[in-house]
C-alpha positions in Angstrom: 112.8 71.4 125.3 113.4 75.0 125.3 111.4 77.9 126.1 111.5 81.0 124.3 111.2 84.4 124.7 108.8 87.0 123.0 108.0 90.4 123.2 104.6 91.8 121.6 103.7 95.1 121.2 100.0 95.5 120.5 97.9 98.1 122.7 94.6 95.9 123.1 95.0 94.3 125.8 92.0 91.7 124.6 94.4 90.8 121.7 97.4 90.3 123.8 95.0 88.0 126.2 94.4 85.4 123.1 98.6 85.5 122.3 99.4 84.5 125.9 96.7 81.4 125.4 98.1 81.2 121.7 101.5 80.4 122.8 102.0 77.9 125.0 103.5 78.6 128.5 105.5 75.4 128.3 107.1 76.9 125.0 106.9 80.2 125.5 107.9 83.3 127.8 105.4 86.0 126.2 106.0 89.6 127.7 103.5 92.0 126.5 104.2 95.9 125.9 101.7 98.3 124.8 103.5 101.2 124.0 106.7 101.6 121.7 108.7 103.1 124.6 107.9 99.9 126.7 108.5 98.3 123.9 112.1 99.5 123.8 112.8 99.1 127.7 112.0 95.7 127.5 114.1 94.9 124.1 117.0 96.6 125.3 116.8 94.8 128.5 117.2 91.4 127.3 117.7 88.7 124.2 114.3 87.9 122.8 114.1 84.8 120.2 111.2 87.1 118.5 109.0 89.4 118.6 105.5 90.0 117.4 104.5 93.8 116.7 101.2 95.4 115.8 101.8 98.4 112.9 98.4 100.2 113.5 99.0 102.0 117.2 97.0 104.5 119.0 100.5 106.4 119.1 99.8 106.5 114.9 99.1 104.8 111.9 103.3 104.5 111.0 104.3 103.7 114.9 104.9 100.3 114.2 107.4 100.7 110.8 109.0 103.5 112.4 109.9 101.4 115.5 111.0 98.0 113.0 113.2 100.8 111.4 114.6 101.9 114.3 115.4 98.6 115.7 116.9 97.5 112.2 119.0 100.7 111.8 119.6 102.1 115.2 120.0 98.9 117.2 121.4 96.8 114.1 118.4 94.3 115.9 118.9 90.8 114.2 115.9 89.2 115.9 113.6 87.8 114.0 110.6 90.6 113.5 106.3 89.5 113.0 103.8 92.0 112.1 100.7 91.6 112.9 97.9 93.9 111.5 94.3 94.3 110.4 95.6 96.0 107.6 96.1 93.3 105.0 96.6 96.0 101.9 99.4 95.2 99.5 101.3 98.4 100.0 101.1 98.0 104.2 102.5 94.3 103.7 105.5 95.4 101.4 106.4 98.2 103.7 106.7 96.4 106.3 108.6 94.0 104.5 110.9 96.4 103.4 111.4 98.6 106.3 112.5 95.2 108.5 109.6 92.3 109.4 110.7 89.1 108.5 107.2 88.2 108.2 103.0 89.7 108.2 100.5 87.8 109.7 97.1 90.0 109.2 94.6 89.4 112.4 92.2 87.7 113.1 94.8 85.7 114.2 94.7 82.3 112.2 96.7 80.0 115.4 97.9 77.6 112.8 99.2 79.9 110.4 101.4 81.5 113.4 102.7 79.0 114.9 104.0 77.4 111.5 105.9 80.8 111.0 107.4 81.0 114.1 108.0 77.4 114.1 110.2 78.4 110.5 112.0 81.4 111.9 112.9 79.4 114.9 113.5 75.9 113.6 111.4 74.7 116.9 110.0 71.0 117.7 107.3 72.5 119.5 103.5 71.9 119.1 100.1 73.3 120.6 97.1 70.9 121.2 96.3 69.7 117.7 98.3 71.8 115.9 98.9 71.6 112.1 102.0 73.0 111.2 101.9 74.4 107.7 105.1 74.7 104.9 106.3 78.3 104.8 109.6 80.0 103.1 110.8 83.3 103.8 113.1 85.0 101.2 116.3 86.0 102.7 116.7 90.0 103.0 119.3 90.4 100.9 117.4 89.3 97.7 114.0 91.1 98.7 115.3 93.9 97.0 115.2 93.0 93.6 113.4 95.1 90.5 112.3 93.9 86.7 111.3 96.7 84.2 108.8 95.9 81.3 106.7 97.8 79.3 103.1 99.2 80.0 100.8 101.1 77.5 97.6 103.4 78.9 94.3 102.3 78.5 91.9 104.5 80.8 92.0 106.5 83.7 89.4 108.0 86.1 89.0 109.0 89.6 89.0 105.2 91.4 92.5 104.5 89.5 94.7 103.5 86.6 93.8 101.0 83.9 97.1 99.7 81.8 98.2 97.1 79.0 100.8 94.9 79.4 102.7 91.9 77.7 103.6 90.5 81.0 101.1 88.6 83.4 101.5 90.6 86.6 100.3 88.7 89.5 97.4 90.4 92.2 98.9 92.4 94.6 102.1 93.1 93.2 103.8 96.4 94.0 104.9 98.4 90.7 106.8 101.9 90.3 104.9 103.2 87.1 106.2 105.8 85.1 106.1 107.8 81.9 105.3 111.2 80.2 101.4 110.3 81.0 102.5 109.9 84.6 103.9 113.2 84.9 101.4 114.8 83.2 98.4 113.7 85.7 100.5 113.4 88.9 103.3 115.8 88.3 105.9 112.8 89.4 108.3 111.3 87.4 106.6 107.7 88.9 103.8 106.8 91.5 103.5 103.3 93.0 101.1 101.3 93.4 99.4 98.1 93.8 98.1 95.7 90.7 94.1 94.9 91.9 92.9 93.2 89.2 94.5 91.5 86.2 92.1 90.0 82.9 94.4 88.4 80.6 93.0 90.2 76.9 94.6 87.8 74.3 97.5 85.4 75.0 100.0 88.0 75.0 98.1 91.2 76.2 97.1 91.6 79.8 94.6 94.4 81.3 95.7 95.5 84.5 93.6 97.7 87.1 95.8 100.1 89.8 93.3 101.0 92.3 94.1 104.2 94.2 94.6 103.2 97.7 92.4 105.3 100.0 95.6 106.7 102.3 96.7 108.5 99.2 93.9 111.0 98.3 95.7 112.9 96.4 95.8 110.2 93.2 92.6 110.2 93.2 92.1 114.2 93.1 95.0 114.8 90.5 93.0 112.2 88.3 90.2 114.1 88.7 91.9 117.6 88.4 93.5 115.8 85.3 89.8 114.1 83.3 88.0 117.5 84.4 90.8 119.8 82.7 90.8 117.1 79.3 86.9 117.2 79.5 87.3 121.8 79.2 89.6 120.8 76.2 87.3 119.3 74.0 84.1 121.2 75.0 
């Protein structure tokens, strides 16, 4: 049977304990790295079957997309690429998506759900103790970037986010560039993105959709602010 090899980058040590009893000796060669430029030494030293790399790094919050970019652009890396990360936002998922992970896996680690990807990416007949191995797909890279443009009308606005209309159901979660005269005028943008949180289906062709601001953007949430507090002057 063979034996693979993986480099992690994640810098608690704790975490990287569980991964080494996660993956099974027998199947796996797990070399652990805790900084990006150890991370680097040991990918460039070597072919790895995969690696597994934590975004959210004492060395900052973007250490881990900037080194899947670098690996993707720089090194032309074809190995497949697993974040894993507390952060289970929308936007953090996509980005990673788009700047090179072939997959997100958000911690605590769930051992079944991991094993079943890397068991996909790799195509392996491997197992661990009782392990159930669950059905995943992974859209190839070339049609992640893909786009659909439909209308959305206004409703309400105020400092915790955006309230629209739409015609379309929009599913939780999904990532939309939003734009418009009304966009412009509150954020001075010609489009913002962000993330659908909650969809209420109005009629049986009218959805309501809610666009929390995320919290690592302040600055949405002050410009609506800036924007209801400079309407509110208007009218008195």
């Amino acid at each position: 049977m063979q034996k693979y090899n993986v480099l992690t980058l994640d810098d608690d040590p704790n975490f990287s304990a569980i991964l080494h009893l996660t993956l099974d000796p027998k199947n796996f060669k797990v070399i652990t790295t805790e900084t990006t430029a150890e991370f680097l030494k040991a990918y460039t030293a070597q072919k790895w079957d995969f690696c597994l790399i934590d975004l959210n790094l004492n060395e900052g919050d973007d250490a881990g997309i900037k080194l899947i970019e670098h690996l993707r652009k720089n090194l032309l890396s074809i190995t497949p690429l697993i974040v894993l990360s507390r952060n289970d936002r929308p936007e953090k998922i996509a980005q990673a998506i788009e700047s090179g992970a072939d997959d997100y896996i958000s911690k605590p680690l769930d051992i079944s759900m991991i094993l079943s990807k890397i068991r996909f990416l790799l195509k392996g007949d491997f197992v661990h103790r009782n392990d159930l191995i669950l059905g995943t797909a992974i859209v190839p890279s070339p049609l992640r970037n893909s786009s659909i443009s439909f209308k959305l009308n206004p409703l309400k606005i105020n400092e915790d986010g955006l309230y629209l209309r739409s015609s379309s159901f929009v599913s939780k979660g999904s990532l939309l560039d939003i734009e418009g005269h009304f966009i412009y005028e509150i954020f001075g943008k010609e489009k913002i993105r962000l993330s659908v949180t909650q969809n209420l289906r109005e009629s049986t062709d009218s959805y309501s959709l809610f666009f929390e601001f995320p919290e690592e953007k302040p600055e949405f949430s002050k410009k609506a602010k800036d924007w209801l507090l400079y309407k509110l002057g208007k009218v008195l």
